[in-house]
N, C-alpha and C positions, 0 to 999 in steps of 0.2 A: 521492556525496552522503552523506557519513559521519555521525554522531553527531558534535554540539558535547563537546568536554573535557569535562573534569571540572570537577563545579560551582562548585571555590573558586576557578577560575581563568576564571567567567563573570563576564558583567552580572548583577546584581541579576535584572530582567527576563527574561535567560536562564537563570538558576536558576531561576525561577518557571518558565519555562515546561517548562523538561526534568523539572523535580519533578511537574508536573501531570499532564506525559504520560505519565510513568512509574507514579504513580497511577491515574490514568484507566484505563489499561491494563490494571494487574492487577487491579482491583478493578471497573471500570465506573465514570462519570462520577456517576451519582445512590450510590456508594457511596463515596465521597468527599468530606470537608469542606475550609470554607477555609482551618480551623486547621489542619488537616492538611499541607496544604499547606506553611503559612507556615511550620512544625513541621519539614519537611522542610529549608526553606532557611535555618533558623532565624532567623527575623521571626516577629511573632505576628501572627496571624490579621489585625487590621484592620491591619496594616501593609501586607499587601500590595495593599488598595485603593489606594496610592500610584502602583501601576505597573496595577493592571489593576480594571474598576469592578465586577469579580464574578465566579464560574465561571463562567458563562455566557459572557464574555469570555475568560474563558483556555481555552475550549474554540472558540470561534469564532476566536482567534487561530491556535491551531495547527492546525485544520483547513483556515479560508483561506490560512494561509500553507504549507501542504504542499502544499494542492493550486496554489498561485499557482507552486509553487516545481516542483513536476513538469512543468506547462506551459511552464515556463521553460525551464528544461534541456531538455524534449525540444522544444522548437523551437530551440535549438540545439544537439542532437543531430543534428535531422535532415540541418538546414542545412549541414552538414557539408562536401557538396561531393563528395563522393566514388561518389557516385552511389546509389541507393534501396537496393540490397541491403545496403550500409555503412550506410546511415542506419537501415536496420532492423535491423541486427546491437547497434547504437548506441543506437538506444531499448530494448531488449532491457537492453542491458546497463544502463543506466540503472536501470532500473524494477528488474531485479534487485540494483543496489547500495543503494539506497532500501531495499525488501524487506531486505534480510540486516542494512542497518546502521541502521536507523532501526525496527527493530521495535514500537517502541511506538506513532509513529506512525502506522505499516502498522495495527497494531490499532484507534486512533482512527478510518483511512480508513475502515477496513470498517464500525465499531461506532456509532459513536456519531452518525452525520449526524440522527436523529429527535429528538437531544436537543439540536439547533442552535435559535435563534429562527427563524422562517419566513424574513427577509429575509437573513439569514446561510444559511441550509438553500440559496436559492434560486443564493447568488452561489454556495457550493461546487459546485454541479449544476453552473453557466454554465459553470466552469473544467475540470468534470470535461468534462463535454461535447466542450469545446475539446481537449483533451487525448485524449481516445479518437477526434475524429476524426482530429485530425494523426497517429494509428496505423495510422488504417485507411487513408489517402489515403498513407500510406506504403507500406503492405504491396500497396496493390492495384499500385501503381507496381511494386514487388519481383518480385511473381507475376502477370504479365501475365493469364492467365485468369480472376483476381480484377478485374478491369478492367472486365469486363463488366457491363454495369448491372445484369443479372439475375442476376449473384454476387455483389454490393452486401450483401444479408445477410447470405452466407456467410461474406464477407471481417469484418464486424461481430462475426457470431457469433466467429469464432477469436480477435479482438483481445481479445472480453470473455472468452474461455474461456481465455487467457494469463495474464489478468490475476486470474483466479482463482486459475489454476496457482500464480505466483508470489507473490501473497498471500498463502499457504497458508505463508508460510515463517515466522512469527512463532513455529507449532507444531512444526516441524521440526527445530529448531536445540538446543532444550532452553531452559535459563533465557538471560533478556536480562542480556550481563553488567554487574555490578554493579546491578542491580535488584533481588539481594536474592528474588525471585522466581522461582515457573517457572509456564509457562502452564496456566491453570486453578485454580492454588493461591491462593486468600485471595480466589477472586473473585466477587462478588457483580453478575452481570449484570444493567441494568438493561434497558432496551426497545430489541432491535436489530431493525433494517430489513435485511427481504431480499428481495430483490424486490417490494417495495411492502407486506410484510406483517408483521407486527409479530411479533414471538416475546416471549410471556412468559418470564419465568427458571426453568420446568422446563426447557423448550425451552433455554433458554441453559445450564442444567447436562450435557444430553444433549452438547449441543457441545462442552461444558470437559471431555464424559470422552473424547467420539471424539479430542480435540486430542493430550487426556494418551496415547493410545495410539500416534498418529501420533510422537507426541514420543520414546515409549519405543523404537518402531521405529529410528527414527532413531538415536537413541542405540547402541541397538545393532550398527546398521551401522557406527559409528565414522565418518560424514560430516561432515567438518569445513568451515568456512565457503567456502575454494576450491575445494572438491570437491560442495557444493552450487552454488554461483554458479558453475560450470561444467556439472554434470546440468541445472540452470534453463535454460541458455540453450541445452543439445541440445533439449531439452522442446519450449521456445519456437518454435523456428523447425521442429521435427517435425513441431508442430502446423500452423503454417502451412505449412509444405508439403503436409500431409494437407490443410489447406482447399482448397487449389489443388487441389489432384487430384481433390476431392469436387465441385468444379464443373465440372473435366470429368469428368466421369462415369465416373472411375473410370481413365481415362489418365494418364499420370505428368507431372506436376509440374515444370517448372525456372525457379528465378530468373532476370531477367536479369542479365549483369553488371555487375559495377559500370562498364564503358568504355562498357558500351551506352547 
């Protein structure tokens, strides 16, 4: 699920949208105008009411459509055919291609759902919802002892603790290329939701310095994009092996196969 081209070689509309996310991103949605915007794709400001009826629009566009666009793939992902341990190998991989080539999106997933309108806030939930359970009704298939009704949270717990893991790559990789940016630089965080709780922008600058740090690590190690999207997905299913084992109490762990 790669990043759309380069913008002189989009739609109108898809110049607007990739310019907004790409704002939105480094800067935060309320640090963002609509001149700016149009500035970006060069149209001016009330021009680009033609294609979209306000930020609030171009923020509920690519929100819904990332997250319509996740649920999509991974239910055919999973569908696959090839049996649960493939299909989990396959949303994995997904969710990590998303992550590494869509980063500015991965930043809106995270960041911005509180600065949605309520009936927009509500459909992203519905999708997201839809989408972490066809994770977990995957995984519990994967690791059989995850199956068990009274591992039902555990198997929860690890899908949402992947999907953190993997998140986390927006700060990992250094700047998004050609954004002109790098995470935490130019950016004025407006009100992010984390587990139900709002962080003002002290809170949001403590974040942009841990990022800058994780960022410089990385850096340092010289991990370049297939040498991350390969560490992610040992991660990934580590973890969910570790959940499996954590529900038996401590007994080891095995997928079934994919013939089983």
């Amino acid at each position: 699920m790669p990043n759309v081209p380069a913008a002189s070689a989009l739609p109108r509309r898809d110049q607007i949208r990739r310019e907004a996310a790409r704002l939105f991103a480094a800067r935060g949605f309320l640090g963002v105008g609509v001149d700016e915007i149009g500035k970006a794709v060069g149209i001016s400001g009330p021009g680009l009411y033609r294609h979209f009826a306000g930020k609030d629009a171009m923020l509920a566009d690519l929100l819904i459509g990332i997250s319509e666009r996740l649920l999509e793939e991974g239910r055919r992902r999973a569908g696959g055919g090839d049996g649960p341990v493939a299909a989990l190998d396959a949303l994995i991989g997904g969710h990590v291609e998303f992550a590494l080539d869509d980063r500015d999106l991965i930043t809106l997933h995270d960041r911005e759902l509180l600065n949605l309108k309520e009936e927009d806030r509500r459909t992203v939930r519905r999708l997201q919802r839809g989408y972490v359970e066809l994770w977990v009704d995957v995984l519990r298939q994967a690791y059989p002892p995850l199956a068990d009704p009274a591992a039902e949270p555990v198997a929860r717990a690890a899908v949402h603790a992947v999907f953190g893991l993997i998140n986390s790559t927006p700060h990992s990789l250094g700047s998004n290329p050609g954004s002109g940016e790098r995470p935490g630089q130019g950016e004025r965080p407006g009100q992010v939701e984390r587990s139900g709780q709002v962080e003002r922008s002290g809170q949001g600058e403590r974040q942009a310095e841990r990022s800058g740090q994780v960022e410089r690590q990385a850096e340092r190690s010289g991990l370049q994009r297939d040498g991350m999207a390969a560490l992610l997905r040992t991660l990934a299913h580590g973890a969910f092996a570790a959940a499996a084992e954590a529900a038996t109490s401590g007994s080891a762990a095995t997928p079934v196969s994919a013939g089983d």
